[in-house]
KEDRENNU-874350 format. One record per atom (N, C-alpha, C): residue number from 1; x, y, z. Coordinates in steps of 0.2 Angstrom, whole numbers. Layout:
BEGIN
(NUM (X Y Z))
...
***
This chain:
BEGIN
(1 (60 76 122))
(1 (57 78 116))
(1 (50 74 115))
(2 (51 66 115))
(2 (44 64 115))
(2 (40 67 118))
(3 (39 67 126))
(3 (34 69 130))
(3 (31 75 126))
(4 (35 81 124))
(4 (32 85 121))
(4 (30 82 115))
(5 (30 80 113))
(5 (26 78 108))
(5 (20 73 110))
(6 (21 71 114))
(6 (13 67 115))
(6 (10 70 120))
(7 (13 78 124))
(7 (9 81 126))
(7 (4 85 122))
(8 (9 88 116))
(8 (3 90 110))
(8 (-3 87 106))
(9 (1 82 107))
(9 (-6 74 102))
(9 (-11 74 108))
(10 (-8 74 114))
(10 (-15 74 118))
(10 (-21 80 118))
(11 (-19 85 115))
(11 (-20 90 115))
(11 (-24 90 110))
(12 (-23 89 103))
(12 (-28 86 97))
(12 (-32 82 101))
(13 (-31 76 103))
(13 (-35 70 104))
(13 (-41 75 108))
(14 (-40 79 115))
(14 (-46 83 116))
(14 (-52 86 111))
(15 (-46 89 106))
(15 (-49 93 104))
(15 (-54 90 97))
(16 (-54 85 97))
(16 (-56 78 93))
(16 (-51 82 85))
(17 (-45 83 87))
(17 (-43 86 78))
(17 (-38 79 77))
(18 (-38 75 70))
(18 (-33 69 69))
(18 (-30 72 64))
(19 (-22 66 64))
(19 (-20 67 57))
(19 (-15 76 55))
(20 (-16 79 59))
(20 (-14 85 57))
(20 (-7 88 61))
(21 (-3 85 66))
(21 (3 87 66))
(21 (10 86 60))
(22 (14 92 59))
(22 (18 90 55))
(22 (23 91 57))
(23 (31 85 60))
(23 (37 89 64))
(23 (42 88 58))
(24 (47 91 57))
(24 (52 90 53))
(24 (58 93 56))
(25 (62 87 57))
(25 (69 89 61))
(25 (76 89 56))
(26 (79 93 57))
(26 (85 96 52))
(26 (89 93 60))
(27 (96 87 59))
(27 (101 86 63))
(27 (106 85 62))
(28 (112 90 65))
(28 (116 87 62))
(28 (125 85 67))
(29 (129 82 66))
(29 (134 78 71))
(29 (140 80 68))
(30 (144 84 72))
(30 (151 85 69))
(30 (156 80 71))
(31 (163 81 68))
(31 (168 75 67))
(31 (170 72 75))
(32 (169 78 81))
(32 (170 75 86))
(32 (164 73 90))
(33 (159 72 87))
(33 (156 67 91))
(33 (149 71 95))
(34 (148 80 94))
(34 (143 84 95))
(34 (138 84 91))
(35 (132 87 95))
(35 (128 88 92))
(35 (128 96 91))
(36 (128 94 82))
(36 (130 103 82))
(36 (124 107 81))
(37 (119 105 77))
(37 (113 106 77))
(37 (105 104 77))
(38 (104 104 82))
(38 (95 98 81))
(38 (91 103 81))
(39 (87 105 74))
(39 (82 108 75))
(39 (76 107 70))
(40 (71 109 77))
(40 (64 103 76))
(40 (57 109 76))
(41 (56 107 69))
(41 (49 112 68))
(41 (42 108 68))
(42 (38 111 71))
(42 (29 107 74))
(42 (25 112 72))
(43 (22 108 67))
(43 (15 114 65))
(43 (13 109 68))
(44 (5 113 70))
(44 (-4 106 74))
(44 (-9 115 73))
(45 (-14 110 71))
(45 (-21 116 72))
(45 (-20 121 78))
(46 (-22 125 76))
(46 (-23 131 83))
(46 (-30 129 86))
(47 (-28 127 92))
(47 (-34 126 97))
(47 (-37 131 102))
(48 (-31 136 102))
(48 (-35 142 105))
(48 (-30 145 110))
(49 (-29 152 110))
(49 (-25 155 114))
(49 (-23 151 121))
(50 (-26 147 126))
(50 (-24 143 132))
(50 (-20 140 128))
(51 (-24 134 125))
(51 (-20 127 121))
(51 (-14 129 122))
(52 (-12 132 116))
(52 (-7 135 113))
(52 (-2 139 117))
(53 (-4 142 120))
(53 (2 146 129))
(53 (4 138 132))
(54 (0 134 133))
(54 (1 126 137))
(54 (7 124 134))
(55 (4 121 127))
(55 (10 119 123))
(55 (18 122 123))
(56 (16 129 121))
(56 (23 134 122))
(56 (28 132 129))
(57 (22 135 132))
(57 (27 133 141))
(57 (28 124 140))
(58 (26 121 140))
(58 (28 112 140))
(58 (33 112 135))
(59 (34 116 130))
(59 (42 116 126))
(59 (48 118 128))
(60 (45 124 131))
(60 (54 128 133))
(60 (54 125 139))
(61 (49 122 145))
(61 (51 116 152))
(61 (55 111 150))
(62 (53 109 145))
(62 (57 102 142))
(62 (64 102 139))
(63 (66 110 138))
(63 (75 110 136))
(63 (77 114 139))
(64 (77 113 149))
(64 (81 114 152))
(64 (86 109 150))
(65 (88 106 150))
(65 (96 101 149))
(65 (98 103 146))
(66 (97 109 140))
(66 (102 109 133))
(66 (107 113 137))
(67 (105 118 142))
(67 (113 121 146))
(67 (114 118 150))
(68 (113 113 154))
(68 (119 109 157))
(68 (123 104 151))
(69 (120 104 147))
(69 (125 99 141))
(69 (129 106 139))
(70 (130 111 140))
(70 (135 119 136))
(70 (129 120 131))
(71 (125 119 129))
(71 (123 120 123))
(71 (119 129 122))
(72 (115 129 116))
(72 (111 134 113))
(72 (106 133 115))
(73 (100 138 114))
(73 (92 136 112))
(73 (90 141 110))
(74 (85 143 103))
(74 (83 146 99))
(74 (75 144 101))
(75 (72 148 102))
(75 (64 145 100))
(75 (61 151 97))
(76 (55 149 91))
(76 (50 154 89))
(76 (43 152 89))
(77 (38 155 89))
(77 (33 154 90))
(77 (28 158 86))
(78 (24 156 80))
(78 (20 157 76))
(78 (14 154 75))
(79 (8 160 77))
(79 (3 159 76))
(79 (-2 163 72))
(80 (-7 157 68))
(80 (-9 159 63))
(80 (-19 158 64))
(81 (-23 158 62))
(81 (-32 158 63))
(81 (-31 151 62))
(82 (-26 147 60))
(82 (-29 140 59))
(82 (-23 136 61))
(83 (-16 138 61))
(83 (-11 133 63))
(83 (-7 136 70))
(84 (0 132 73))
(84 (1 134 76))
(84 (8 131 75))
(85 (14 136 75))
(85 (21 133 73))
(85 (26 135 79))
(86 (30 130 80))
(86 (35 131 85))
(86 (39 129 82))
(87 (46 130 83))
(87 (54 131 80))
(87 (59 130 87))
(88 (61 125 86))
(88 (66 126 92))
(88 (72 122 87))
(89 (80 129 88))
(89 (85 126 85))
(89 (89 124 93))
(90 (93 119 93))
(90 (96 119 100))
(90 (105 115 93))
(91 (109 120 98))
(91 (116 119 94))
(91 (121 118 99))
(92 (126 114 97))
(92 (133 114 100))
(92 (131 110 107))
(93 (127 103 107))
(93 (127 101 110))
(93 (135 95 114))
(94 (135 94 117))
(94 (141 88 122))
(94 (136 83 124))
(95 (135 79 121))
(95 (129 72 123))
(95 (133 72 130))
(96 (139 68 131))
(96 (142 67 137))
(96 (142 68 143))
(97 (141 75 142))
(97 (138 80 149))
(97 (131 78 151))
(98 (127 76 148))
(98 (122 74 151))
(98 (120 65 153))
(99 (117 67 160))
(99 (118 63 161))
(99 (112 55 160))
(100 (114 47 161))
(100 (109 44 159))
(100 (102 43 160))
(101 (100 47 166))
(101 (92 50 167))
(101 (91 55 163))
(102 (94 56 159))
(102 (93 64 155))
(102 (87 62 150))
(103 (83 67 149))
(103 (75 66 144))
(103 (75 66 138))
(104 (82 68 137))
(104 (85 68 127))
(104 (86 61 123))
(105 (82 62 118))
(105 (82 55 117))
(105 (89 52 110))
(106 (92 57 109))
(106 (97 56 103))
(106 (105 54 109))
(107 (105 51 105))
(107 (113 46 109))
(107 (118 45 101))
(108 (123 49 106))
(108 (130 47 100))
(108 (135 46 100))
(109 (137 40 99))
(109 (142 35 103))
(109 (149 35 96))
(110 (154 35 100))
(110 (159 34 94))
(110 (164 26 97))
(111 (166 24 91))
(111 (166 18 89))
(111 (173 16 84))
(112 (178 19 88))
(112 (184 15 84))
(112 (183 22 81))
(113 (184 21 73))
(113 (184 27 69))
(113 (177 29 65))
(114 (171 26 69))
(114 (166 28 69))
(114 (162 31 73))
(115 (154 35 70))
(115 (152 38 76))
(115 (146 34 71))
(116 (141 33 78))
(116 (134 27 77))
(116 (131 35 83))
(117 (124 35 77))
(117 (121 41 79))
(117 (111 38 79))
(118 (109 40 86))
(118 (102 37 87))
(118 (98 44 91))
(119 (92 40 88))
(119 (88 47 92))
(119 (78 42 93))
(120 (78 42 98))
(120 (72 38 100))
(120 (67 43 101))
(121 (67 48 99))
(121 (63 52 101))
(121 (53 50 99))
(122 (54 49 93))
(122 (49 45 88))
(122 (47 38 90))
(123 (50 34 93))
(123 (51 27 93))
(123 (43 26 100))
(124 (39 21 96))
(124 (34 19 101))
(124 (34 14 105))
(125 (33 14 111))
(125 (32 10 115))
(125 (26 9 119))
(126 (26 1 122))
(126 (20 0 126))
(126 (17 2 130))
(127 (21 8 134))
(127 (18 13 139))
(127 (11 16 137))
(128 (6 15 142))
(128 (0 21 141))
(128 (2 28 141))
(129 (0 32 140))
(129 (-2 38 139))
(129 (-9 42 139))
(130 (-13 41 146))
(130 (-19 41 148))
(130 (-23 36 145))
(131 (-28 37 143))
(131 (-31 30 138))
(131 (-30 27 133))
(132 (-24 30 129))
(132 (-23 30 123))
(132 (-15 29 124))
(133 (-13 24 119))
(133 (-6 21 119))
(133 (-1 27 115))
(134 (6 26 115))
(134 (8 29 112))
(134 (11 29 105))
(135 (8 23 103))
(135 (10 20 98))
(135 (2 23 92))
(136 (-4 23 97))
(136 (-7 27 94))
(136 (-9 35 91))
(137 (-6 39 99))
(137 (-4 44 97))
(137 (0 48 91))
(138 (7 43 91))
(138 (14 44 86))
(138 (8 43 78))
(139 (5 39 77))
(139 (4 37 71))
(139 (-4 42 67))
(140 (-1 48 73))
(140 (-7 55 72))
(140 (-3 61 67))
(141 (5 59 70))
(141 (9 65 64))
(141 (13 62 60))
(142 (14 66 56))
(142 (18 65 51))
(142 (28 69 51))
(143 (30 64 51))
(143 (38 66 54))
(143 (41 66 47))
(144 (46 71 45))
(144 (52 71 40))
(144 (57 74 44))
(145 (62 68 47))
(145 (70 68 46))
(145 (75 67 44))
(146 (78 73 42))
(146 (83 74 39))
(146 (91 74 45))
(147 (96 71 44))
(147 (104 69 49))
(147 (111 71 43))
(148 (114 73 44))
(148 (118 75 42))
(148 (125 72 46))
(149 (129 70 45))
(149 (135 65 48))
(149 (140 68 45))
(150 (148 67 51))
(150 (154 69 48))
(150 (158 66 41))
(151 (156 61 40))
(151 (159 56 36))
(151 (152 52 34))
(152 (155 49 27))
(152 (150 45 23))
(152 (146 40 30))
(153 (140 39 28))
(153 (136 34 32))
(153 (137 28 28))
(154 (137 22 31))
(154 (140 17 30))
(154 (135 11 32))
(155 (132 12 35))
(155 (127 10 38))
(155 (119 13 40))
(156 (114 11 41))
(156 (108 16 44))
(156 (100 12 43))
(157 (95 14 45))
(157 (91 12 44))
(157 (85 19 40))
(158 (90 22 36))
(158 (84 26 34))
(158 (82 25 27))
(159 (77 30 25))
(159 (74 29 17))
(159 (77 30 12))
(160 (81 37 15))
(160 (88 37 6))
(160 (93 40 13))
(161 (100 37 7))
(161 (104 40 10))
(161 (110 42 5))
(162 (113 46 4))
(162 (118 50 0))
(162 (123 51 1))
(163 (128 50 2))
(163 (134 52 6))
(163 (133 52 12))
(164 (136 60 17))
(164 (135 61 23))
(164 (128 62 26))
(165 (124 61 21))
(165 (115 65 21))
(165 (111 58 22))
(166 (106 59 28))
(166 (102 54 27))
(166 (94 58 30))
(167 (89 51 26))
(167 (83 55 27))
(167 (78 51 29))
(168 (73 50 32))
(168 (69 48 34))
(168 (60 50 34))
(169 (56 46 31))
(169 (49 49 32))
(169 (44 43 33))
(170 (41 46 39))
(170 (36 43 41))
(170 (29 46 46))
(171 (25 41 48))
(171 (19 42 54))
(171 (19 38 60))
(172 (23 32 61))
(172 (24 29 68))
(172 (30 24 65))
(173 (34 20 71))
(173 (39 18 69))
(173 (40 15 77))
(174 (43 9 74))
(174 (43 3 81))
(174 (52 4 81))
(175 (57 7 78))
(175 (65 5 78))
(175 (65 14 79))
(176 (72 16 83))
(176 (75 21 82))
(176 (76 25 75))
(177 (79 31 75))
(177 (82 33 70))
(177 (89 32 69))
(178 (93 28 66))
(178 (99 24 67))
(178 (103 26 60))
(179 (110 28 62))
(179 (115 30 57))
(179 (122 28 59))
(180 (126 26 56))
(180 (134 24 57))
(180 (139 29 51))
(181 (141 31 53))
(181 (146 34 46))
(181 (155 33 48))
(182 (158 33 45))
(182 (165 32 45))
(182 (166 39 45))
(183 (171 40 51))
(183 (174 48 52))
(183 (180 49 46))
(184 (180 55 43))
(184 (185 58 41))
(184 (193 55 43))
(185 (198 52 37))
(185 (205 54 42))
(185 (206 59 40))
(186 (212 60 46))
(186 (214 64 47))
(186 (221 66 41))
(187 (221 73 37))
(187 (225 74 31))
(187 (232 72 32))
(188 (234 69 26))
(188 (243 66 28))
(188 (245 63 21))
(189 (253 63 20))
(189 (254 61 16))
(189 (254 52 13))
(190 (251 49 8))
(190 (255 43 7))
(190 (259 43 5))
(191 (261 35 1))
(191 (270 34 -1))
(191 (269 36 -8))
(192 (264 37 -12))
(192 (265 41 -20))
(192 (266 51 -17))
(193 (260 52 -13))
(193 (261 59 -12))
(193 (271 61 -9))
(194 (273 56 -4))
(194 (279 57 -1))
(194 (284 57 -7))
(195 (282 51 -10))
(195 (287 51 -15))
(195 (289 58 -21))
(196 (282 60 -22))
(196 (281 66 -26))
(196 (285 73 -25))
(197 (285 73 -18))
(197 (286 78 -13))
(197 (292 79 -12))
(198 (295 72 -14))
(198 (303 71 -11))
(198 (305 75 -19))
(199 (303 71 -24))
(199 (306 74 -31))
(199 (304 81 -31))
(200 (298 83 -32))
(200 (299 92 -30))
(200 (305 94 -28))
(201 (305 94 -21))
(201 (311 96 -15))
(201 (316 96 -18))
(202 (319 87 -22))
(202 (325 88 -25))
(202 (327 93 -31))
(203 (319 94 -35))
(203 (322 98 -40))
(203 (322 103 -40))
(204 (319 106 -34))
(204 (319 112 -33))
(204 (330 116 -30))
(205 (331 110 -28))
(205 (338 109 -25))
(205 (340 109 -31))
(206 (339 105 -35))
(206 (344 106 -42))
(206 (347 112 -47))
(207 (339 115 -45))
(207 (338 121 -50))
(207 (342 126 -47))
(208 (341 127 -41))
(208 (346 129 -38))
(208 (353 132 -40))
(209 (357 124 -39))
(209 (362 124 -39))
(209 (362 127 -48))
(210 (360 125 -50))
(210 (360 127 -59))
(210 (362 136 -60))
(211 (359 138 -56))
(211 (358 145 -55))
(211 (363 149 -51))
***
């Protein structure tokens, strides 16, 4: 996912346009530890029917892996005289199938009776990217994400967080996007519900016999 993304910033940078990418990712992680739904929307200026075809094709190249991991991929593509929007929903991922060279940058680890949820996709680093760092590039758009977890987040590094809901807004960022939530237990009785349970049963036997 970076890569496309900093294949499109380079794409601005020719075009001398700044400041004008918008990505907004909706994610979210079910109780067993899947990716059930990442999906990632990119407005940028329309630079011109080539541009635009480049960009396309560099997007759908870059989520060959969502079937080797079992998964979905949705994509749209909207073009307008001044913007350009791509929509990829990709669902029902298996991180585990994928292996450690894989170019997906979200990682979801479970953890006792937790799951610790990351996604470097955003995150800058030292590497060049032609004459212009990446850490340059990243600090061209503007990023709103939103994560979704199976159980309350307990932990994280975002802007608010709400229950199972976390959200995050920025334009460059040197730390992952990082969340921990405590998984659901699993439904059962305590010793007030067992106790309760027992008294029903009995009285149910009583009334019974009464009858």
């Amino acid at each position: 996912m970076s890569r496309v993304i900093v294949a499109l910033l380079a794409l601005l940078i020719a075009a001398s346009v700044c400041g004008c990418i918008t990505v907004t990712v909706h994610s979210k992680v079910d109780k067993n530890g899947k990716l059930a739904d990442y999906n990632i929307t990119m407005t940028m200026p329309n630079l011109g029917a080539g541009k635009s075809k480049m960009a396309k094709e560099k997007v759908s190249k870059d989520l060959e892996w969502v079937k080797k991991a079992g998964g979905e991929v949705k994509e749209k593509y909207y073009v307008t005289n001044s913007t350009v929007t791509f929509i990829t929903d990709i669902r029902n991922v298996n991180l585990s199938k994928l292996s450690n060279s894989s170019k997906f940058k979200v990682k979801i680890i479970k953890n006792g009776n937790y799951l610790i949820y990351y996604d470097y996709t955003f995150t800058n680093n030292k590497s060049k990217s032609g004459n212009l760092s990446n850490e340059m590039l990243a600090s061209m758009i503007k990023v709103n994400y939103y994560l979704e977890m199976p159980g309350k987040i307990v932990d994280s590094n975002a802007d608010k967080v709400k229950g199972n809901k976390a959200e995050w807004h920025f334009s460059s960022r040197k730390t992952p996007i990082y969340a921990k939530c405590e998984l659901p237990k699993s439904p059962g009785f305590g010793t007030v519900e067992t106790l309760l349970a027992i008294l029903a049963v009995t009285g149910i036997g009583l009334l019974k016999r009464r009858s």
